[in-house]
C-alpha positions as CSV (number, residue, x, y, z in Angstrom):
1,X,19.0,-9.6,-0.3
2,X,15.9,-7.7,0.3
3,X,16.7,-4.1,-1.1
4,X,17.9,-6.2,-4.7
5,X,14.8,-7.5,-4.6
6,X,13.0,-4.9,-4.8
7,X,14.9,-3.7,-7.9
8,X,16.7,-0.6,-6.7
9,X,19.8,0.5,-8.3
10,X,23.3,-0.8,-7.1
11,X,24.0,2.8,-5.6
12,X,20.7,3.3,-3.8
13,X,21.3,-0.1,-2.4
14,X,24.4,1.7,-1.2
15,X,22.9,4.2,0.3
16,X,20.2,2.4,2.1
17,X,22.5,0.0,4.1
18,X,24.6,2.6,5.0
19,X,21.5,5.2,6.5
20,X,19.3,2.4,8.0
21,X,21.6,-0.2,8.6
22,X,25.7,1.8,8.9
23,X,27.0,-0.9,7.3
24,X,29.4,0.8,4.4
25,X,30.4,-1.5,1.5
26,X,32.0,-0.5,-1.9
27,X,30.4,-1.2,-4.8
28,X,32.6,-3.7,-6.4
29,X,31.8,-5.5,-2.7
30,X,28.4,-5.9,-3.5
31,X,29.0,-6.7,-6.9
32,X,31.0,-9.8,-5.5
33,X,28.0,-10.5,-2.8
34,X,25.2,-10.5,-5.5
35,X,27.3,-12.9,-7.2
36,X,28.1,-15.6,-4.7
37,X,24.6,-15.6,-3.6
38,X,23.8,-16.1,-7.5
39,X,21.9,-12.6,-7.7
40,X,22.0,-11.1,-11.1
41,X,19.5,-9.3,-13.0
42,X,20.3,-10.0,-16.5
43,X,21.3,-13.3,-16.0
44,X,19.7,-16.8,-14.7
45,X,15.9,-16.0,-16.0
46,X,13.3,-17.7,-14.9
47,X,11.4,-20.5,-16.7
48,X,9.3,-18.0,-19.0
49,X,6.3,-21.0,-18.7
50,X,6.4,-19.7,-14.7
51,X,6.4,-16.2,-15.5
52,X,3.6,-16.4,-17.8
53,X,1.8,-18.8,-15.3
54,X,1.7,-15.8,-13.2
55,X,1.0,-13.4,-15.1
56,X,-2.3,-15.3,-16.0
57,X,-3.0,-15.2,-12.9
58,X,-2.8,-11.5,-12.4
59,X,-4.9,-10.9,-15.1
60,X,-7.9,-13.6,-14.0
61,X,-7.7,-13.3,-10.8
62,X,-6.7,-10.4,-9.3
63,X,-7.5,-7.7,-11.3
64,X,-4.4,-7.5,-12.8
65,X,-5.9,-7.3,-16.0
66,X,-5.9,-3.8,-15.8
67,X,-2.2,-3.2,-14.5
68,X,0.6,-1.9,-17.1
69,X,3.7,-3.8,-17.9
70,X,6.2,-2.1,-15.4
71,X,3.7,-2.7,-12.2
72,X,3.6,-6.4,-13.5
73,X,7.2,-6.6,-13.8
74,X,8.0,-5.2,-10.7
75,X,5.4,-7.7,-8.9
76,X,7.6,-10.4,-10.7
77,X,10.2,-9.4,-9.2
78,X,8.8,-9.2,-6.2
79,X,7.4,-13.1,-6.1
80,X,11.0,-14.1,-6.7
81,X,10.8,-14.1,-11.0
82,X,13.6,-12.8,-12.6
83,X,12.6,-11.4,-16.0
84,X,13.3,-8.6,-18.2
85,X,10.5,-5.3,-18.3
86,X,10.7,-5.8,-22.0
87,X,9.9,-10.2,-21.9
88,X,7.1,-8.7,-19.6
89,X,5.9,-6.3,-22.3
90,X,5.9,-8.8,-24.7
91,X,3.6,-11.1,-22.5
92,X,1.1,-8.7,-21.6
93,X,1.0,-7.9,-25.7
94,X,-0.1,-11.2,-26.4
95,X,-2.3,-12.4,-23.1
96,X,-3.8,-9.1,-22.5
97,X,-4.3,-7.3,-26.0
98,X,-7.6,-5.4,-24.9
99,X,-6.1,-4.4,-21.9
100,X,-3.0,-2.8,-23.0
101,X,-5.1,-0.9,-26.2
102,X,-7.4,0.4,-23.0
103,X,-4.3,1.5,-21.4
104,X,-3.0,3.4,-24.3
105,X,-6.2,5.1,-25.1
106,X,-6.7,6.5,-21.7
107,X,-3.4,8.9,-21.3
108,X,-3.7,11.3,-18.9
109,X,-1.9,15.2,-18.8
110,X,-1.5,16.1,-15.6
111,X,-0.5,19.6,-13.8
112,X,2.8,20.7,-12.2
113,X,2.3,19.3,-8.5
114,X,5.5,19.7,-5.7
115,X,6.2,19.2,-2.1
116,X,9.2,20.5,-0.1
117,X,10.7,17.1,1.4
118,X,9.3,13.5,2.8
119,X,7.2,13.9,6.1
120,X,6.5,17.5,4.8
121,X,2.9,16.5,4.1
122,X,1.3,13.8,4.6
123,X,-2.5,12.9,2.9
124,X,-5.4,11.4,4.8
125,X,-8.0,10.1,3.4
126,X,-11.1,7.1,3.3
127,X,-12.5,5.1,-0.1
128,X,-15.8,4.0,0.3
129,X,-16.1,1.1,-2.8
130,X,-16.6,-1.8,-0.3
131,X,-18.1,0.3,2.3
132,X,-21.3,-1.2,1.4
133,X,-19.9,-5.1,2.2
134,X,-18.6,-3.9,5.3
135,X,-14.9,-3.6,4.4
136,X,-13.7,-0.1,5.0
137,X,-10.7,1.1,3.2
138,X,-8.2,3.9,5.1
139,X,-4.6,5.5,3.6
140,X,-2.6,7.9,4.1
141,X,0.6,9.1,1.5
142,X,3.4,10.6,1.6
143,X,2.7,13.8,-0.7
144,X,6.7,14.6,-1.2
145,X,7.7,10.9,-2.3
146,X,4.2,9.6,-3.3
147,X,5.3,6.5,-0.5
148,X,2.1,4.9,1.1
149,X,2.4,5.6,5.2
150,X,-0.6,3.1,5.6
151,X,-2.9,1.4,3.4
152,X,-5.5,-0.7,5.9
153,X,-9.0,-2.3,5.9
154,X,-11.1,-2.6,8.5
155,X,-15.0,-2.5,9.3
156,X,-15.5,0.6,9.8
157,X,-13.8,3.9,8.6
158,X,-16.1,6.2,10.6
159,X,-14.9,5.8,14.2
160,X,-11.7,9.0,14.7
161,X,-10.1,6.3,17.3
162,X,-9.7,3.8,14.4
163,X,-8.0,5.9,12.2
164,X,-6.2,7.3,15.3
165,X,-4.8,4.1,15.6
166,X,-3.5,3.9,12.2
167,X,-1.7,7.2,12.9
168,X,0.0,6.4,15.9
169,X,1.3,3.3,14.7
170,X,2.8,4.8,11.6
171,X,4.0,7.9,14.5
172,X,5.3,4.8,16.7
173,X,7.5,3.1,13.3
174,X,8.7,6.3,12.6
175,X,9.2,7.7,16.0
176,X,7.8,11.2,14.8
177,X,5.1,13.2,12.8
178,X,4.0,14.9,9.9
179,X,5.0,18.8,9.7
180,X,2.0,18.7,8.1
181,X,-1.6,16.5,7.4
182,X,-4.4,17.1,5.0
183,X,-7.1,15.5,5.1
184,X,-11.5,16.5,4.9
185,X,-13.0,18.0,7.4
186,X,-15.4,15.1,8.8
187,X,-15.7,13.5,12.1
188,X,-13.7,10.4,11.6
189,X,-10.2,12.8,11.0
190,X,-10.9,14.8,14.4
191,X,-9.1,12.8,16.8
192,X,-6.0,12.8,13.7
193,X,-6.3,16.2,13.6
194,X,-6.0,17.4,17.6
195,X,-3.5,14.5,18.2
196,X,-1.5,16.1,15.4
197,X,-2.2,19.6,17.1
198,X,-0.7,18.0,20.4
199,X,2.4,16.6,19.2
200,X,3.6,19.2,17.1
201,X,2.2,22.2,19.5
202,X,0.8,24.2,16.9
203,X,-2.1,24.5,13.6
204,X,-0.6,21.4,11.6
205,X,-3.5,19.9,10.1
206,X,-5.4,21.4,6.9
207,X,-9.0,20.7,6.1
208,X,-9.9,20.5,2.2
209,X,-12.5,19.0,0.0
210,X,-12.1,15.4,-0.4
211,X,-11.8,15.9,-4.3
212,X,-8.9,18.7,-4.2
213,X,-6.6,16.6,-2.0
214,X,-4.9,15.1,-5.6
215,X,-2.4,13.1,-5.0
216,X,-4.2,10.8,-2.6
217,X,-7.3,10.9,-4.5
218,X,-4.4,10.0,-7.8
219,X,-3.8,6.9,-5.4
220,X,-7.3,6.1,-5.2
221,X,-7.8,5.7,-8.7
222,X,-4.9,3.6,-9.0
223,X,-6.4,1.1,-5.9
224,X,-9.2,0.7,-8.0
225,X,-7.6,-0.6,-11.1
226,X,-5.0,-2.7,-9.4
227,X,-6.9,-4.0,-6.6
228,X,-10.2,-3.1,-5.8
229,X,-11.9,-4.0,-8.7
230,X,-11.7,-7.8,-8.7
231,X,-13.0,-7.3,-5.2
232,X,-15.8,-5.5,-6.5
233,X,-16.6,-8.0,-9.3
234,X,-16.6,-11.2,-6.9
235,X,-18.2,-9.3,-4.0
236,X,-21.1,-7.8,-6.5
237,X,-21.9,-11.2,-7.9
238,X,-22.9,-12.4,-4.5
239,X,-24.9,-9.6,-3.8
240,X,-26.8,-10.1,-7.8
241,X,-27.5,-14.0,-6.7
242,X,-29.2,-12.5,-3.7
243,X,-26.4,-14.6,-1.5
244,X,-25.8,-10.7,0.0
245,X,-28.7,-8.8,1.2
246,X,-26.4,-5.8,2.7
247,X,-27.7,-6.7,7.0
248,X,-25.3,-6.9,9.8
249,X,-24.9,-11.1,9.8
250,X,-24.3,-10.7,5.8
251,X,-21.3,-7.9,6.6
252,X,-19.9,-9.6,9.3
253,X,-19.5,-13.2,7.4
254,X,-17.8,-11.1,4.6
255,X,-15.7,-9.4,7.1
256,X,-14.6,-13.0,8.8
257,X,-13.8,-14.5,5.8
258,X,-12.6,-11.9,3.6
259,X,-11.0,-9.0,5.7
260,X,-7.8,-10.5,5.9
261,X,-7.5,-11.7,2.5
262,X,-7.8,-7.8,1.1
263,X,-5.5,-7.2,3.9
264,X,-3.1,-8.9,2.1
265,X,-3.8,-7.7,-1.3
266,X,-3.3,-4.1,0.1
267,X,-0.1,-4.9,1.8
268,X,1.4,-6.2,-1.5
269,X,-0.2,-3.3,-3.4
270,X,1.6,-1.1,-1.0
271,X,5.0,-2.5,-1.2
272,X,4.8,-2.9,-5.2
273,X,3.6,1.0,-5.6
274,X,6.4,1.9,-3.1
275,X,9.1,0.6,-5.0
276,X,7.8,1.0,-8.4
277,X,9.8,3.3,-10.6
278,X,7.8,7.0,-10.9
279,X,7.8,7.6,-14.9
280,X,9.6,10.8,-15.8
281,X,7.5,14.1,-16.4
282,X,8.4,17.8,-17.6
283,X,7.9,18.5,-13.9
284,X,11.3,19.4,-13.0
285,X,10.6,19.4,-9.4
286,X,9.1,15.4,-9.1
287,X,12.3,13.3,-9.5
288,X,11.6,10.3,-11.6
289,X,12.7,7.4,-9.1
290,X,11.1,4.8,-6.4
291,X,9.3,6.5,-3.9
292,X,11.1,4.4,-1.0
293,X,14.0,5.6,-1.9
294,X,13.1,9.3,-2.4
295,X,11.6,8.9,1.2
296,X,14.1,7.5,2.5
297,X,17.5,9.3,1.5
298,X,16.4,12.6,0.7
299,X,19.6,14.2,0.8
300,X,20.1,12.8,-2.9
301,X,17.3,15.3,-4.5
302,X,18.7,18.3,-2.6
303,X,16.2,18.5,0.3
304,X,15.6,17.4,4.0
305,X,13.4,15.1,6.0
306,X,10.5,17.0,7.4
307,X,10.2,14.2,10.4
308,X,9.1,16.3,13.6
309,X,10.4,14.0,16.8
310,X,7.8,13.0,19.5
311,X,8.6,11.8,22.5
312,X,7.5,8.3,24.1
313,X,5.3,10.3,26.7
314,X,3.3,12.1,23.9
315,X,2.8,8.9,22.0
316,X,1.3,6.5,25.1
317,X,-1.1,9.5,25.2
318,X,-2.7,9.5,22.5
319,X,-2.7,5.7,22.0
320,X,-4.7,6.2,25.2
321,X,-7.4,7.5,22.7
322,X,-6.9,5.5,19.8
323,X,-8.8,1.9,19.2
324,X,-6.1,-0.9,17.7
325,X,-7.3,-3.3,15.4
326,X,-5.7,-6.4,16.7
327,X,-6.9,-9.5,15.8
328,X,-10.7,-8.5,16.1
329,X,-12.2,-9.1,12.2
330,X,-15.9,-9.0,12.8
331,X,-18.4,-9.2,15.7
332,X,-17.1,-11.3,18.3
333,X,-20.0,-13.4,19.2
334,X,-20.6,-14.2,15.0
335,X,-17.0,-15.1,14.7
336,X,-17.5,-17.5,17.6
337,X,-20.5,-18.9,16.1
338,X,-18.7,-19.5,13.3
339,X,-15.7,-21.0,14.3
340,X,-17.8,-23.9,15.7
341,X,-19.7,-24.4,13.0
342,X,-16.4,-25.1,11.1
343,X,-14.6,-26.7,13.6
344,X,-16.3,-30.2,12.7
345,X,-15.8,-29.8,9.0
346,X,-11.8,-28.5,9.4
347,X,-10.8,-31.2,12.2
348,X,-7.7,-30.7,12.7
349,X,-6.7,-28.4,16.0
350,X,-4.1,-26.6,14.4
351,X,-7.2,-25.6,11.5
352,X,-9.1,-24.2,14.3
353,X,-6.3,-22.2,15.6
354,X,-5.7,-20.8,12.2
355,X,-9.6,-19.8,12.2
């Protein structure tokens, strides 16, 4: 069952297949469900030797070395390993001991921060760590629910139509807007920003300094830790064996082979910090839960969905101006060149489709 998966509570489960899917079920129903299909979460652990397999692998390979205990445990949950937040604690104790002293030692205080409802305010904005190898990193988040809208890599970051596109898709999934965006005034947000004027027929998009637009600048910290510095690591060792000289050819052969493996990376980043349980603050106004479900019922923490409706005609407008990614990686003509240069080694036709 995918909402059990990813470790919501019995009565958000509730509430989710009865908004998004009308199908209404007591709880002592899906009590009885969870158990024929052999779904329990105290119960039936996995073989720890797998857990801590994987684990190991987190913390060599990618990046996960400097993840806490609860984003670990939740991406165990998440690769099908049933295990308890405390075994996981445990683990990272003994195979990460460095790590988790690190971790304690850094302990942030942070302000009062609040945002009227989901879709109230959404935040734009670019990181620039692999700019330099030609992979190009764009978000955008949810300031009310801290859920991630989009999380994407492509090569560039500095064309508006690109990150256009990213908007209208997440506008197309969601069938409606923002009633608000921030993002920094720069040319790559203009075509967000008058394509946000358009659709909601008024001033709906607010220019600020990079550096004050918190929480998305929060989120790029925690990309860093969790993702982007293993990329960082591999990528700069290339670069320091002179294998990486920073031209066009070197870019685009990081692009074809790489692109879609960060793609990946930020997908699962995306879904892990989307479910992952928001720790509880003195901030009355942040409730302490997942931020898909705060996004998605809202009527449980006393406020609305901000959504503003578009229609069909408005969206085919702008996607008139937008450019979509597709399946275009690289330079065309390089990723052509290099497809037959593998072809002989990978043989088989079904290998050369994959390419």
């Amino acid at each position: 069952m995918f909402h059990f998966s990813l470790g919501l509570k019995y009565s958000h489960i509730l509430s989710m297949l009865a908004q998004a899917h009308s199908i209404i079920i007591s709880l002592s129903t899906l009590k009885r469900i969870l158990r024929v299909n052999r779904l329990h979460r105290r119960k039936n652990y996995s073989d720890l030797l797998r857990v801590v397999l994987f684990i190991e692998n987190k913390l060599n390979v990618t990046g996960g070395q400097v993840g806490g205990y609860r984003w670990l445990h939740l991406q165990c949950r998440h690769n099908g390993l049933n295990i308890s937040r405390h075994t996981v604690q445990t683990l990272l104790q003994i195979l990460d001991p460095v790590g988790v002293q690190l971790r304690l030692s850094k302990r942030l205080k942070r302000r009062q921060y609040y945002a009227k409802g989901p879709n109230y305010l959404w935040h734009l904005d670019s990181d620039d760590k692999l700019k330099r190898y030609g992979l190009c990193i764009n978000g955008c988040m949810d300031r009310f629910s801290r859920c991630i809208i989009w999380l994407n890599v492509f090569q560039t970051s500095n064309d508006p139509k690109v990150i256009a596109g990213y908007f209208i898709e997440s506008v197309r999934e969601r069938k409606g807007c923002p009633f608000l965006m921030r993002g920094y005034r720069c040319t790559e947000n203009e075509h967000v920003a008058h394509m946000q004027y358009f659709m909601t027929e008024r001033k709906s998009f607010i220019y600020g300094r990079s550096t004050a637009n918190q929480r998305i600048e929060m989120f790029w910290n925690l990309v860093r830790k969790q993702c982007v510095q293993s990329w960082m690591d591999v990528l700069g060792s290339l670069a320091d064996d002179g294998m990486f000289d920073g031209y066009f050819l070197d870019k685009c052969l990081i692009q074809f082979c790489f692109l879609h493996v960060l793609q990946e990376d930020l997908d699962e980043m995306s879904k892990t910090c989307n479910t992952h349980q928001i720790r509880p603050t003195k901030n009355q106004n942040c409730p302490h839960v997942r931020p898909l479900v705060m996004y998605s019922l809202p009527a449980l923490y006393g406020t609305n969905n901000y959504l503003h409706e578009v229609s069909e005609h408005m969206m085919n407008a702008c996607a008139g101006e937008c450019r979509f990614r597709g399946g275009i990686i690289c330079d065309e003509d390089i990723a052509e060149h290099v497809r037959e240069l593998l072809a002989p080694r990978i043989g088989s036709p079904r290998s050369r489709t994959a390419l």
